[in-house]
C-alpha positions as CSV (number, residue, x, y, z in Angstrom):
1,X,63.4,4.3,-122.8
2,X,67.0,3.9,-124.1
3,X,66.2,7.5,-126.3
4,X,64.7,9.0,-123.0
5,X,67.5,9.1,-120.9
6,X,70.2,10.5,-123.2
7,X,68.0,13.6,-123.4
8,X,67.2,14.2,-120.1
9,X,71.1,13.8,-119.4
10,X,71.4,16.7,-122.4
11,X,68.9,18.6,-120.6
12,X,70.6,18.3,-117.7
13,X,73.9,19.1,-119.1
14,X,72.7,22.0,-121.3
15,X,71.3,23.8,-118.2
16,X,74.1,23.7,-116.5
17,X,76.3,24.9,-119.1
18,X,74.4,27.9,-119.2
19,X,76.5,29.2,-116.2
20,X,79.4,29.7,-119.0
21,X,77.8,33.2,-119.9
22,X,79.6,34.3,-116.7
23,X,82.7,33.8,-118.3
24,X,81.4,35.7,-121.8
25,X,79.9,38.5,-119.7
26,X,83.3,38.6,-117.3
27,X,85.0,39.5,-120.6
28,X,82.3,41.5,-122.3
29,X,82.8,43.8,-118.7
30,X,86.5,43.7,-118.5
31,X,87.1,44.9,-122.2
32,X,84.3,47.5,-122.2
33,X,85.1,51.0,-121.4
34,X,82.5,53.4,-120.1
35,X,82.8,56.6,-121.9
36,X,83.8,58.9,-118.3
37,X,83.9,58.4,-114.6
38,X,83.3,61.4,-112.6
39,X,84.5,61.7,-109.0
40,X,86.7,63.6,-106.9
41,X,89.7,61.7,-106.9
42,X,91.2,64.1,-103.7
43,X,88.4,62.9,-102.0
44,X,88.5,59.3,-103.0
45,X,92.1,59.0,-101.8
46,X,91.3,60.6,-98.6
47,X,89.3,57.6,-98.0
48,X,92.0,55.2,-99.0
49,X,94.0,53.4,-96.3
50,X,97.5,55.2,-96.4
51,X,99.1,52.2,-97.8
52,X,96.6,51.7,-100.6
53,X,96.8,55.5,-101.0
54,X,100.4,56.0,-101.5
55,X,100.1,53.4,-104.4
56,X,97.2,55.0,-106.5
57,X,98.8,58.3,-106.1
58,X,102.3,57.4,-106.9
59,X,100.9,56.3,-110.0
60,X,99.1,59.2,-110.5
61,X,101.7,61.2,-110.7
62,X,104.0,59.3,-112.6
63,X,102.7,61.9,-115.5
64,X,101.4,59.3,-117.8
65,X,97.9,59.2,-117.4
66,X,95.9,62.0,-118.5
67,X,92.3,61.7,-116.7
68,X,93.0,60.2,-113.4
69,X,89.6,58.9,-112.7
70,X,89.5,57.1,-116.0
71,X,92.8,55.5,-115.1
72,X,91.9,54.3,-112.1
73,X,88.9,52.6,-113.2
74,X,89.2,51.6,-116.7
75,X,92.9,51.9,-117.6
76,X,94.8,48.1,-117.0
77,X,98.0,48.7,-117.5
78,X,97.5,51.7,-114.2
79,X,95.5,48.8,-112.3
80,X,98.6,46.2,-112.6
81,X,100.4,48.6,-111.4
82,X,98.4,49.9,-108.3
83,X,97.5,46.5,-107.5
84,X,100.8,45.3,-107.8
85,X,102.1,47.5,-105.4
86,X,99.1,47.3,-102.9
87,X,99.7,43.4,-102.6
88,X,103.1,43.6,-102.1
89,X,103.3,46.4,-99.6
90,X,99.7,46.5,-97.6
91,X,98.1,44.0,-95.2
92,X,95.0,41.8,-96.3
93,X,92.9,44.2,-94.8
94,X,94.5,47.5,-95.9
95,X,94.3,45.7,-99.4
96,X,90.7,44.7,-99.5
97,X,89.4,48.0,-98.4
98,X,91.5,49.7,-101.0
99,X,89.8,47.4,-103.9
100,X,86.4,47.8,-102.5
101,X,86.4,51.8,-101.9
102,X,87.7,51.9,-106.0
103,X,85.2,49.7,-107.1
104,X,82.5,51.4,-105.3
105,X,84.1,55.0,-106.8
106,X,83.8,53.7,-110.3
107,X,80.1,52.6,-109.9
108,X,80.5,48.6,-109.5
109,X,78.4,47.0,-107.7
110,X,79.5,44.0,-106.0
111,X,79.5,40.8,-107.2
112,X,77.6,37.4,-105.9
113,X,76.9,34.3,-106.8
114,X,76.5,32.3,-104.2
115,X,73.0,31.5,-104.4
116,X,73.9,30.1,-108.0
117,X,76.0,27.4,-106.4
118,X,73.7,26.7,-103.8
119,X,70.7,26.2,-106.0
120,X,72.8,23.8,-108.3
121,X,74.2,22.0,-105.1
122,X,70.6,21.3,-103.3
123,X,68.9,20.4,-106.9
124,X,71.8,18.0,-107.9
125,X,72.1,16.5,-104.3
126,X,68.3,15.9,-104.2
127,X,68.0,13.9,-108.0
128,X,71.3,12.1,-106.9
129,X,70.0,11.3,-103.5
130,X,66.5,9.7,-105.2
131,X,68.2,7.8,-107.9
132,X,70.8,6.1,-105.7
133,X,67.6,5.2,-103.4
134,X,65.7,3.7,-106.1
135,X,69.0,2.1,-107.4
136,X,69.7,0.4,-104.3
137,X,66.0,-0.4,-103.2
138,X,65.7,-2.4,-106.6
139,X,68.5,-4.2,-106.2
140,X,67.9,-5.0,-102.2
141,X,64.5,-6.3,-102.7
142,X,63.0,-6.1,-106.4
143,X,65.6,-7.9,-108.1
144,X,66.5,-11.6,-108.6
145,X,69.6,-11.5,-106.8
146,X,68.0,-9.8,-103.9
147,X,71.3,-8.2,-102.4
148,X,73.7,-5.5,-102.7
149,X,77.7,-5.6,-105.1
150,X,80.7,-4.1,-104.4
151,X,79.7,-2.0,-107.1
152,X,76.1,-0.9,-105.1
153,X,78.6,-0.5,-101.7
154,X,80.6,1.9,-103.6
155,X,78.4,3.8,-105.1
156,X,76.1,4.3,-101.5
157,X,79.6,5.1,-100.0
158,X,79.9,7.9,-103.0
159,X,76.1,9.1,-102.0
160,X,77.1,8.8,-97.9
161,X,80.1,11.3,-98.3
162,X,78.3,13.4,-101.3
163,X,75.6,14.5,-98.7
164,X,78.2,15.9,-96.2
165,X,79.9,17.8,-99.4
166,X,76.6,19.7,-100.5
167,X,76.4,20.7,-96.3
168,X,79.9,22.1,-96.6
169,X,79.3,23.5,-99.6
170,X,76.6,25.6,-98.3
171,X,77.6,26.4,-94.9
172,X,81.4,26.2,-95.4
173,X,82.1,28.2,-98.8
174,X,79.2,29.9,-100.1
175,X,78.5,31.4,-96.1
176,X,82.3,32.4,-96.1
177,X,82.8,33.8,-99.6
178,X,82.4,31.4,-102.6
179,X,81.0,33.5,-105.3
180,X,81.9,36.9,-104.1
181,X,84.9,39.3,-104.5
182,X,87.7,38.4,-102.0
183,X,87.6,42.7,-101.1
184,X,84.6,42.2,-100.1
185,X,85.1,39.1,-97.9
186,X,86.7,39.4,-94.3
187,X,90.1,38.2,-93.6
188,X,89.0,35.8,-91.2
189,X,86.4,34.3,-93.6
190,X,88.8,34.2,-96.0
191,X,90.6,31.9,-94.1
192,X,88.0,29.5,-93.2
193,X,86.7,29.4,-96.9
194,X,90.5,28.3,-97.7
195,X,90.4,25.5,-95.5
196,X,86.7,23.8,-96.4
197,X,88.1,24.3,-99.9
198,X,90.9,22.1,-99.0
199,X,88.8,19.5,-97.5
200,X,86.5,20.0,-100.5
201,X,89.8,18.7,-102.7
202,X,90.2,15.6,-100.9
203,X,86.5,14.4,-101.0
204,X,86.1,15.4,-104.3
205,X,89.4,13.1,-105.3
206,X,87.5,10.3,-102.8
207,X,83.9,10.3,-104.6
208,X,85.6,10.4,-108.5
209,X,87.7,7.6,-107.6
210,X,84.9,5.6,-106.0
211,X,82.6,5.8,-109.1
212,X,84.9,5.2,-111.1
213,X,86.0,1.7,-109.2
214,X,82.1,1.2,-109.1
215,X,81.9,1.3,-113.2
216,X,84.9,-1.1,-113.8
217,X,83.6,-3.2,-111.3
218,X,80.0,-3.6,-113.0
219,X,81.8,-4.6,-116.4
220,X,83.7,-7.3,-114.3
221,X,80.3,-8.8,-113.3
222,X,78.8,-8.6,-117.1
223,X,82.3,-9.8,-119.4
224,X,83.5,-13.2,-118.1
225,X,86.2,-13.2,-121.1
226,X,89.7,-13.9,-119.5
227,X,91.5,-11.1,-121.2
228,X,89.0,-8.3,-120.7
229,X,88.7,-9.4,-116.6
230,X,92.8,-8.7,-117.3
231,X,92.3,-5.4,-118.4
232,X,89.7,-4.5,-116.1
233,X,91.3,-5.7,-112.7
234,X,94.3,-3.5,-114.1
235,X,92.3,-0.7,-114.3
236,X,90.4,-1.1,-111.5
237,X,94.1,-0.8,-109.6
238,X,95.3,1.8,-111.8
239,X,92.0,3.7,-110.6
240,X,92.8,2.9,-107.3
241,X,96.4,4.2,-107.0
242,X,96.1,7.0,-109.0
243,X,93.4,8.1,-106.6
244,X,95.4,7.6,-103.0
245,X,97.9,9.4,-105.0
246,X,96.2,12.5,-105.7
247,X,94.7,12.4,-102.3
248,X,98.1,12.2,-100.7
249,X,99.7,14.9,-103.0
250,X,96.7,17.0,-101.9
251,X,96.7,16.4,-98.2
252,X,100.3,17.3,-98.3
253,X,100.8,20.1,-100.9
254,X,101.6,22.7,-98.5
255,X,104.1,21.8,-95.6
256,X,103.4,22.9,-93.0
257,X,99.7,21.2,-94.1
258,X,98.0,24.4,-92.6
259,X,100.1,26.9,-94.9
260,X,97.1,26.2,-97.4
261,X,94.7,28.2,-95.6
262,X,97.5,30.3,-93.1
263,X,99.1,31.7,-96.2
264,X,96.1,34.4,-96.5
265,X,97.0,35.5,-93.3
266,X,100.3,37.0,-95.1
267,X,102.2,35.9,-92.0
268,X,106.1,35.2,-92.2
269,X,106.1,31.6,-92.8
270,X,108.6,29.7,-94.0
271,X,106.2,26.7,-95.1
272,X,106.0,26.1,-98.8
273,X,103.2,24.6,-101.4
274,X,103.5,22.7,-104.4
275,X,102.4,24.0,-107.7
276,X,99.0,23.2,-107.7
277,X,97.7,24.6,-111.1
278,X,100.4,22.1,-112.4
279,X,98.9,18.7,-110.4
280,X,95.5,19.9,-111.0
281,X,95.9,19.8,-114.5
282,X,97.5,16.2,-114.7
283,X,95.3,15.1,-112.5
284,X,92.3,16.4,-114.7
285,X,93.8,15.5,-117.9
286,X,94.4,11.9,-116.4
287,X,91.3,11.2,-115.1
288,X,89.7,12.1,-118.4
289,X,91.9,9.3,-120.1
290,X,91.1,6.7,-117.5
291,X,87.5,8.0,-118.4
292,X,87.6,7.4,-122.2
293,X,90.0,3.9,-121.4
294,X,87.0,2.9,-119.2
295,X,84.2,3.7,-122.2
296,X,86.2,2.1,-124.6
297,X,86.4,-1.4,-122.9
298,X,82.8,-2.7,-123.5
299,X,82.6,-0.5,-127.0
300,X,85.3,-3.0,-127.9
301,X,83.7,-5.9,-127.1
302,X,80.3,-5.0,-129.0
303,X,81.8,-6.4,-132.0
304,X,81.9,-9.7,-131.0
305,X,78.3,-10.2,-130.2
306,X,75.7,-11.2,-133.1
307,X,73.3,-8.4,-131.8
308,X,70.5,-7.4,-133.9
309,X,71.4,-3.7,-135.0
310,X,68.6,-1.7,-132.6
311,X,70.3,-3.8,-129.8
312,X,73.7,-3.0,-130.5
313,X,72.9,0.4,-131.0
314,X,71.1,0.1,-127.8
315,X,74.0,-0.7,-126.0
316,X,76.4,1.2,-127.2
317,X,73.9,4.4,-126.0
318,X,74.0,3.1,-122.7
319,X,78.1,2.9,-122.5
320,X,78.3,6.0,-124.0
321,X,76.1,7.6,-121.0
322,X,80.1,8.2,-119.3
323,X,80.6,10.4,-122.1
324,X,78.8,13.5,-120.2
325,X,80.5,13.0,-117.1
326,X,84.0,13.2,-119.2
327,X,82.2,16.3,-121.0
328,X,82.5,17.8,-117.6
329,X,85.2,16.8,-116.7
330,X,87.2,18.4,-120.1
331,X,85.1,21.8,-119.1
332,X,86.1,21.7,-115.5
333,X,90.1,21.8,-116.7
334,X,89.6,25.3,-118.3
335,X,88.4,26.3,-114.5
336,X,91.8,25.6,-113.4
337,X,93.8,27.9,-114.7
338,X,93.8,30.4,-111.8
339,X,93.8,26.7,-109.5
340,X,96.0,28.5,-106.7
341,X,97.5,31.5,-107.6
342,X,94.2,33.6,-108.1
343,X,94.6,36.7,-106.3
344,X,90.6,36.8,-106.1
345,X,90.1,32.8,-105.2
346,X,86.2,33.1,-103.5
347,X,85.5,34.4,-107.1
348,X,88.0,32.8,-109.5
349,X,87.7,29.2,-107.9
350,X,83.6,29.5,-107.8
351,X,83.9,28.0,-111.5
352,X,86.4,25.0,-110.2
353,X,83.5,24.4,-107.3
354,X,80.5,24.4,-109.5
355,X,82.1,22.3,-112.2
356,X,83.7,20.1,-109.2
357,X,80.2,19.4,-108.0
358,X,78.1,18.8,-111.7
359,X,80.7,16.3,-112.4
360,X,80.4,14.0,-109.0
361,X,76.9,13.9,-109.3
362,X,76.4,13.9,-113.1
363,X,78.5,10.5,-112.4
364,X,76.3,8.9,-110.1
365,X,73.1,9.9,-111.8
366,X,74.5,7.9,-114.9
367,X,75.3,5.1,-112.7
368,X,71.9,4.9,-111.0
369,X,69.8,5.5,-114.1
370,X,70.0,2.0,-115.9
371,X,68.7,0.8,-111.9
372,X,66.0,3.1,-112.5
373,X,64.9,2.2,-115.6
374,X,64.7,-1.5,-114.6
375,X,62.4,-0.7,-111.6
376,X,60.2,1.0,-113.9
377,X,60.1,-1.7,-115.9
378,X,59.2,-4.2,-113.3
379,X,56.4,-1.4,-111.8
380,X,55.3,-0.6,-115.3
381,X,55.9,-3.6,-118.1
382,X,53.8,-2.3,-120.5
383,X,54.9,1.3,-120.6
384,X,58.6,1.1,-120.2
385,X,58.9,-2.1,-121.9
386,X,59.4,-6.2,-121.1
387,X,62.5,-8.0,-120.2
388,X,61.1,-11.2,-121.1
389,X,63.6,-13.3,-123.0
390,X,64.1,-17.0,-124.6
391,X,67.2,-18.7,-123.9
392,X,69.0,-22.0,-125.7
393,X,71.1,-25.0,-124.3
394,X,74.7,-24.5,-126.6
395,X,77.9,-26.2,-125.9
396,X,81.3,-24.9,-126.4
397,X,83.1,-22.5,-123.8
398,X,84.6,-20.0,-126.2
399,X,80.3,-19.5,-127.7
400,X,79.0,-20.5,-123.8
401,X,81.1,-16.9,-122.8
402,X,80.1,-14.9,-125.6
403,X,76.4,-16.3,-125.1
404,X,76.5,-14.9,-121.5
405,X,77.5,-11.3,-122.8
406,X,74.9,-10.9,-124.8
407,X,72.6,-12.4,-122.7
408,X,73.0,-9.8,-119.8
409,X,73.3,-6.9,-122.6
410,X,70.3,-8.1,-124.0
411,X,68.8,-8.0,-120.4
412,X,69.5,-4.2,-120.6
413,X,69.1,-3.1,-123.8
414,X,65.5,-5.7,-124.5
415,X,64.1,-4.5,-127.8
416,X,62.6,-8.0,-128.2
417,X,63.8,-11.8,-128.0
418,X,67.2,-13.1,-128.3
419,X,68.9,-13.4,-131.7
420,X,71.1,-16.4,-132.3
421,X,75.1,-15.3,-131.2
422,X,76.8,-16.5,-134.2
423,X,76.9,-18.7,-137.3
424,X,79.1,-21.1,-135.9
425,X,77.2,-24.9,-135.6
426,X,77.1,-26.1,-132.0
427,X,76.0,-29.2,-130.4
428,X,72.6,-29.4,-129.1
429,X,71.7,-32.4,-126.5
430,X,68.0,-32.9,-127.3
431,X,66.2,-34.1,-124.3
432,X,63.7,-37.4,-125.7
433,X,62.1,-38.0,-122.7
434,X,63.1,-37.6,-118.7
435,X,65.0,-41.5,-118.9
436,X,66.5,-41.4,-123.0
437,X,68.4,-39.0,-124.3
438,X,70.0,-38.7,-127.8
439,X,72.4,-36.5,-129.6
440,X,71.9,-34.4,-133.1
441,X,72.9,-36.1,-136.4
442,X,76.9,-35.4,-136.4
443,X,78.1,-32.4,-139.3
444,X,80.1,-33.3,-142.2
445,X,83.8,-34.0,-141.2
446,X,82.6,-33.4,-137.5
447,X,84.9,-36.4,-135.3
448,X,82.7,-38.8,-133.9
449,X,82.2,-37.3,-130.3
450,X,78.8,-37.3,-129.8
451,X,76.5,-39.3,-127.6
452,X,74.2,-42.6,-129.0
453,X,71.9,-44.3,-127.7
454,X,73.6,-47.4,-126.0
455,X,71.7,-50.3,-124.4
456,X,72.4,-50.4,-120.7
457,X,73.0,-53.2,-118.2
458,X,73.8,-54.3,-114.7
459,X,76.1,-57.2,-114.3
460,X,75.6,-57.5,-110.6
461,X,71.7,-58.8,-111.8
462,X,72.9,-60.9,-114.5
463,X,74.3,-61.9,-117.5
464,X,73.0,-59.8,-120.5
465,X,69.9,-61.6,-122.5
466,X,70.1,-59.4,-125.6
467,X,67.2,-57.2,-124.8
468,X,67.1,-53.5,-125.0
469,X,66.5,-51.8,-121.8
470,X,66.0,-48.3,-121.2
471,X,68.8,-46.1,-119.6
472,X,68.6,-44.8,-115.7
473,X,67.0,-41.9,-114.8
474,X,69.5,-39.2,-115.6
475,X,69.4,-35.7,-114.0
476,X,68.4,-33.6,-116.4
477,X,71.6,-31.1,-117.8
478,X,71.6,-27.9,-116.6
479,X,71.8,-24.5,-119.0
480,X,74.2,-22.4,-119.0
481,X,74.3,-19.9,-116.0
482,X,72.2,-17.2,-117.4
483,X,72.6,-14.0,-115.9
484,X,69.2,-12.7,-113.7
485,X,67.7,-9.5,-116.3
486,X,67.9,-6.6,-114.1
487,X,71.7,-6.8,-115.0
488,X,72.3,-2.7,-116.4
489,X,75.0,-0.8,-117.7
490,X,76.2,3.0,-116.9
């Protein structure tokens, strides 16, 4: 099982990498040049709103361009120039019906992919939505604990507000442009895409830095070292105010707030925005290093535990299940480059969206799939394996807190029983019978410590008589907390 789902995450991954070919065949079309374009370009700019008009043909007749029809559809030094002056000179509208009449004159049809997002949206949504559900009915009623962590709460809160993102996603960007050419998308539609992007932002800063909180919480419940609780309580606050951060930078990037989405309405406005290409970068390229920080933590503590090697290897595959969603997360930075200054953002930002939305849910199908294997396991022992297990009674803190690592890694990884942790000789109590107890023959140089065998006596019945009398019933010790074996790891 630990082979099985690293491939279907690869499969997973792989397929949706596949929508990179838009990005090949974007340049393939841009840099190709069709060998004529025949049309009447008299007619064509009849049909031009004057604005857009007086821009083609002023660059017309500059006297540069030989074949005007070639110009105007192939030629990008003339379309710089024609679009330049259309944006800074003609209304939204005027603007839009100018690009849309040229691209139509040069044979282009129009471009959508909006049924591309939605598939991806309603597939992802769906495995998400079953995983979390089988994550959270194991650990509610099939596990030993029989109750929900904070790290279950955070991850159903990432699920409860992931459900009302795929809704918007469908019925706020993809109905008012996502995937198309902004030419070919209304004004008023424009406008409204804007503004579910913007709310888009802010959940999708919410549900990253909720999954995130949920992961370094899990390691807190599975490492009881003191210095590695440290480091993860640090980073679980790092996590934490680096998120509200972002979220406020992004809530107030613009001021006025609604200059985000009134700013297509080319109004005079005196509001101003941030640079947002700039804070979406560091905020990508800082959540990838919490990311990494967050994988390394347990991969550092792997050393210390006397694993046999299938094990180890075993549960160093299951840490390194993050990796894909920081895959994503380094592909989803090249998306940003035309972040907010896109002059086409319902096409440009399509990549940022889809990206956006294989990385949330990519995270929380790693999260869940550990869960899942473990319910399998308890449905189906003999197919997906056993998670029985023998334990030992050791003394020693320092070994007692190693012994507890690799006792719930163990529980997850299971390729067998439990090795011994480490070389290092510990004192065993061996129980005799339920009223005498005795300790192991002492090591070489070991301080006398241990406990003998010692007659015992009660002066309140007597003077001692010199007979040997067994001890008092004793309760018998206790092991060492063992953690229950549907622990799991992301």
């Amino acid at each position: 099982m630990i082979r099985v789902r690293p491939l279907l995450l690869a499969w997973c991954f792989l397929g949706c990498c596949q929508a990179q070919n838009g990005y090949s065949s974007l340049a393939t079309r841009a840099s190709s040049t069709p060998p004529a374009y025949h049309f009447d370009v008299s007619q064509y700019l009849s049909h031009l709103p004057a604005c857009g008009a007086s821009c083609v043909n002023a660059s017309i007749t500059a006297g540069w361009c030989a074949d005007p029809a070639l110009c105007i559809c192939s030629d990008k030094v003339f379309f710089n120039e024609v679009h330049g002056c259309v944006k800074s000179s003609c209304p939204h509208d005027e603007q839009s019906m100018t690009r849309n009449m040229t691209e139509a004159a040069c044979g282009r049809p129009p471009r959508d992919k909006s049924y591309q997002y939605n598939a991806t949206s309603i597939a992802l949504c769906t495995i998400t939505g079953i995983l979390v559900f089988a994550r959270l009915i194991f650990k509610q009623w099939f596990s030993s604990q029989r109750k929900l962590n904070l790290d279950d709460w955070l991850i159903f809160a990432s699920v409860s507000v992931g459900l009302p993102c795929t809704i918007i996603n469908i019925t706020g960007l993809t109905a008012n442009g996502l995937g198309k050419d902004a030419w070919n998308v209304s004004q008023s539609n424009l406008v409204d895409f804007a503004r579910f992007f913007f709310i888009q932002q802010i959940l999708y800063l919410f549900l990253m830095t909720t999954i995130k909180s949920s992961l370094i919480y899990f390691y807190l419940t599975i490492f009881p070292n003191k210095r590695v609780r440290i480091v993860l309580w640090s980073t679980f606050g790092v996590n934490i105010a680096w998120g509200i951060t972002c979220i406020l930078v992004t809530v107030f990037q613009c001021v006025p707030v609604e200059n985000y989405w009134l700013r297509y309405l080319q109004q005079d406005s005196s509001g101003q925005c941030l640079n947002m290409n700039l804070l979406g970068w560091t905020n990508g390229a800082v959540s990838v290093a919490i990311d990494l920080w967050i994988i390394g933590i347990p991969l550092s503590q792997m050393r210390k535990l006397d694993l046999h090697w299938k094990k180890k290897i075993g549960a160093v595959v299951m840490f390194l299940t993050g990796t894909f969603v920081t895959v994503v997360s380094i592909l989803r930075l090249q998306s940003l480059l035309y972040f907010y200054s896109s002059s086409n953002p319902t096409w440009d930002l399509w990549y940022t969206a889809w990206w956006s939305t294989i990385e949330i849910n990519i995270g929380l199908i790693c999260a869940c799939l550990p869960a899942v294997r473990l319910l399998l396991v308890r449905m189906w022992p003999r197919v997906f394996g056993n998670t029985s297990r023998s334990t030992s009674w050791v003394s020693g803190s320092q070994h007692a807190m190693a012994r507890q690592d690799q006792l719930r890694i163990e529980s997850l990884v299971d390729f067998g029983p439990q090795d011994v942790l480490s070389p290092k000789k510990e004192r065993h109590m061996e129980i005799t019978s339920p009223t005498m107890y005795k300790s192991l023959p002492k090591e070489p140089n070991e301080p006398s410590s241990g406990m003998a065998v010692k007659p015992w006596s009660n002066n309140s019945r007597g003077a001692y008589d010199g007979r040997e009398k067994s001890l008092p019933p004793l309760p018998l010790p206790k092991p060492l907390p063992v953690p229950p074996k549907d622990r799991y790891l992301l």
